[in-house]
C-alpha positions, -999 to 999 in steps of 0.1 A, spaced: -271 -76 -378 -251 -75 -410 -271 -66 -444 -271 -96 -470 -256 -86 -498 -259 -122 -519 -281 -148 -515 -279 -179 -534 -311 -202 -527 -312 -240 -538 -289 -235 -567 -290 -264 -596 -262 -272 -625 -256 -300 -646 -236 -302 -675 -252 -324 -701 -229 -345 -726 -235 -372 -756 -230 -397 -724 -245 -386 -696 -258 -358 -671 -228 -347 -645 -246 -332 -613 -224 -302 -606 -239 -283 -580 -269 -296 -559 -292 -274 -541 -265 -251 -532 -278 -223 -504 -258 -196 -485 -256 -159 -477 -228 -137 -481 -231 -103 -461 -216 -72 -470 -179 -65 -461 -172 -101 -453 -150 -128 -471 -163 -163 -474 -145 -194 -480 -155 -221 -502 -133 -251 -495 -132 -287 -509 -115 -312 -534 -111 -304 -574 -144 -316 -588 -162 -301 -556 -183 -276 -576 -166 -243 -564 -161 -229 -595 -194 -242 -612 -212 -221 -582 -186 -187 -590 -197 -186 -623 -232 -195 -617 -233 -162 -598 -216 -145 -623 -236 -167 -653 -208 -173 -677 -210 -210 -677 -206 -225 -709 -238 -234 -726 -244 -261 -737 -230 -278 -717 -240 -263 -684 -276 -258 -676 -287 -240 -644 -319 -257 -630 -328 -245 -605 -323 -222 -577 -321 -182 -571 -291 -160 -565 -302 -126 -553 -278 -100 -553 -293 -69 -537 -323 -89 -535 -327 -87 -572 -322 -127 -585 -295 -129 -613 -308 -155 -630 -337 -137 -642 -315 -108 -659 -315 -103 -695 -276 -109 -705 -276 -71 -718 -287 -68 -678 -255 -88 -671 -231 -72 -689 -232 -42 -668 -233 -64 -642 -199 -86 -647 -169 -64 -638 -187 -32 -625 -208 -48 -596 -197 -84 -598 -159 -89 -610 -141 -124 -606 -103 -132 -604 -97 -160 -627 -69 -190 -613 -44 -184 -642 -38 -153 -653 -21 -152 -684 -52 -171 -700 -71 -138 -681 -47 -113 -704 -46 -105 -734 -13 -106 -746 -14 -85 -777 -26 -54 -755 -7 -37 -728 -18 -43 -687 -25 -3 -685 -46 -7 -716 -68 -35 -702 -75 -19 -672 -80 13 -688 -110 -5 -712 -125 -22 -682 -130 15 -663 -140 29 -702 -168 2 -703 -187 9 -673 -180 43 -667 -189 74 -691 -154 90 -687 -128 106 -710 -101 80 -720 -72 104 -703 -94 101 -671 -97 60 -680 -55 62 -679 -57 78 -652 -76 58 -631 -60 22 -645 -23 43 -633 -38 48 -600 -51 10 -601 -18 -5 -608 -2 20 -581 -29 0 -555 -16 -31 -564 20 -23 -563 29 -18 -596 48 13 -613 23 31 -631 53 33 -654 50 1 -663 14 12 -678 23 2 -713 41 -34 -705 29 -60 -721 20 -93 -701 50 -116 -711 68 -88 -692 57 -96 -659 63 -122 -634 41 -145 -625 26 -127 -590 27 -93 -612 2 -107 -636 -18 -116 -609 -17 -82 -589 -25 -68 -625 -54 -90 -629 -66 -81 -591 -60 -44 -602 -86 -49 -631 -111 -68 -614 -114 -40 -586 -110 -10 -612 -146 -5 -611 -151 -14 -572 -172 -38 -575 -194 -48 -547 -187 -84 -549 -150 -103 -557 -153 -138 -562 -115 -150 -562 -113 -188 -578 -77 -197 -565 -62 -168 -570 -28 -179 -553 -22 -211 -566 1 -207 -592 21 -188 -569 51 -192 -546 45 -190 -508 61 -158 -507 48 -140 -535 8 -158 -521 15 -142 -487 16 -109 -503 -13 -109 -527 -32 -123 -500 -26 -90 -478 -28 -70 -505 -64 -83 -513 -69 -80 -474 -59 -43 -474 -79 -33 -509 -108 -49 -494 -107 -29 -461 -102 -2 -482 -126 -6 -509 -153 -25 -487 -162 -54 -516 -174 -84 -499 -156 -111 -515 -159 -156 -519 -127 -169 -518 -122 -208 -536 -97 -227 -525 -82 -254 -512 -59 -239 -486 -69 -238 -450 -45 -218 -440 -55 -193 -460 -89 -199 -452 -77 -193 -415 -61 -160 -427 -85 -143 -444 -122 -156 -446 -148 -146 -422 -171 -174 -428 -163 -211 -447 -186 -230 -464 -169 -272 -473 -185 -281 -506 -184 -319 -514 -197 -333 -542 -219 -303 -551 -229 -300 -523 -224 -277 -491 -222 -300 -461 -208 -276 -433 -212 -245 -429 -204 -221 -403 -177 -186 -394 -140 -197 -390 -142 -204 -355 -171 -231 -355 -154 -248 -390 -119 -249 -368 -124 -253 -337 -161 -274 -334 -156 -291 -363 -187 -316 -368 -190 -331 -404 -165 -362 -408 -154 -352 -443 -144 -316 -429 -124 -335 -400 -109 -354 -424 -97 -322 -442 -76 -310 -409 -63 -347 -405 -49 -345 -441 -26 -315 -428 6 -313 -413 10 -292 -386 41 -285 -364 30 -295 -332 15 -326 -339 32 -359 -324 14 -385 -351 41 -400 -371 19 -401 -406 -10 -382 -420 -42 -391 -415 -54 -387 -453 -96 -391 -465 -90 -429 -489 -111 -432 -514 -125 -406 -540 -153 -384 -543 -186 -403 -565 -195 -404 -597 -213 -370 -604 -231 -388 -631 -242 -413 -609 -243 -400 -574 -253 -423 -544 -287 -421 -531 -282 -413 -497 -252 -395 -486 -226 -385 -511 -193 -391 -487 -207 -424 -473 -184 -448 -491 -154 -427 -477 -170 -418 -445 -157 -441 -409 -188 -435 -390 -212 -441 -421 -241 -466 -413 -268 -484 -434 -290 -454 -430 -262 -429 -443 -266 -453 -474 -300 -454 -479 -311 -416 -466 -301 -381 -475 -290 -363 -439 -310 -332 -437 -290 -295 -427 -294 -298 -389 -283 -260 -372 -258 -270 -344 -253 -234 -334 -269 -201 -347 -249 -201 -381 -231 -234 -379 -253 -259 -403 -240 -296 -410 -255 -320 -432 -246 -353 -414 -269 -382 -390 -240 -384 -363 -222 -350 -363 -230 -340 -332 -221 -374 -317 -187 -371 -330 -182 -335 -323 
């Protein structure tokens, strides 16, 4: 069986404001195992990110307040680490691709420099062997290592991003978590960052959590999926059981949002409505009011995670009636 490498156990944010508490994440749980890429897939406002930088614990304090939960990395839990602890944590054994990168450069420095003073940081090495190593980073990624001294306004958009891949896996890290790291890309220029992070990560062997809200790209690359709604995970399963026996309504609703070429309905089938409050989230289940096979009891009563298969867990009363 394949070793856990992260283990995040009933995981609790809030963000508090002058107004009110918003209920981010809400007892959150799932493993990742080493050498595999999971997916976490929902709307904007999901959570996704809140739970990325949870793990990585660079949430913005106030507001954000972590309470509860455990996330166990090598079995040691992350939230107990003293933030000197941390910093030799975050880009050595943990890095994270941030969704835009210019606001992820610096742009008084140079790209080569950057990647250069993440290797310096965490490694005791001479800075013409820290060159080195950001030269041979950029040459991963497909990038000159002439363009070493470049500053970022000199790159495209995808180059940016390939430099900001190059920097997170400098140190190679065991973990990646990538928070859209496509998005503000073309198709084209997506398709090849995508296998390029495919082929470093074959390569490398970093386990990596990929957010987004692409399924096709979940399709392509991710080994496992996990849908977040409303803070919440409420299917979770490998590719195969989240595509082909889907069970939760919400994630059925997802695939009946998307166009596909074969299919003979003339519209799309989108989910009406909006995701709750997260100040003020229902009492029962959270996609209720959206939901077409909710009932009085999905109103009143939180479903409980009921296995389906060994792996594939959904939190919903009628999922396997309307499997």
């Amino acid at each position: 069986m394949a070793e856990n490498l992260l283990q995040v156990r009933d995981l609790v944010v809030e963000y508090h404001t002058d107004e009110a508490v918003i209920h981010a994440v809400n007892g959150v749980s799932f493993n990742l195992y080493k050498g595999e890429t999971l997916g976490l897939v929902g709307e904007t406002g999901a959570g996704k990110t809140t739970i990325a930088r949870s793990i990585l614990r660079i949430l913005q304090t106030p507001p954000a307040k972590l309470r509860g939960g455990e996330i166990l990395f090598n079995g040691e839990d992350l939230l107990k680490k003293s933030e000197k602890e941390m910093a030799s944590i975050r880009g050595n054994k943990i890095a994270m691709i941030f969704q835009d990168p210019m606001t992820a450069l610096n742009p008084v420095e140079t790209v080569g420099y950057q990647i250069a003073e993440a290797i310096s940081l965490h490694n005791k090495i001479s800075k013409a062997d820290a060159v080195r190593r950001a030269c041979a980073m950029l040459e991963m990624v497909g990038i000159p290592a002439e363009r070493y001294n470049e500053y970022p306004h000199q790159f495209s958009g995808g180059m940016k991003q390939r430099v900001v891949i190059a920097m997170a896996l400098a140190c190679n890290p065991e973990l990646l978590l990538a928070d859209e790291p496509t998005t503000a890309l073309d198709v084209t220029i997506q398709a090849q960052v995508l296998d390029m992070m495919q082929d470093l990560k074959r390569k490398l062997g970093t386990s990596v959590i990929l957010i987004t809200h692409d399924l096709g790209v979940v399709a392509e690359v991710c080994s496992y999926v996990a849908v977040v709604y409303a803070g919440e995970i409420i299917e979770y399963g490998t590719v195969e059981d989240i595509f082909d026996r889907t069970a939760h309504p919400y994630t059925k609703g997802l695939f009946g949002s998307l166009p596909r070429l074969n299919s003979t309905e003339p519209r799309l089938k989108p989910i009406s409505g909006l995701m709750p409050d997260p100040t003020q989230l229902p009492k029962g289940c959270a996609f209720c009011e959206r939901c077409p096979i909710a009932t009085d009891k999905c109103a009143e009563i939180k479903p409980p995670t009921t296995e389906l298969s060994p792996g594939h867990t959904v939190n919903c009363f009628y999922a396997e009636e309307g499997r």
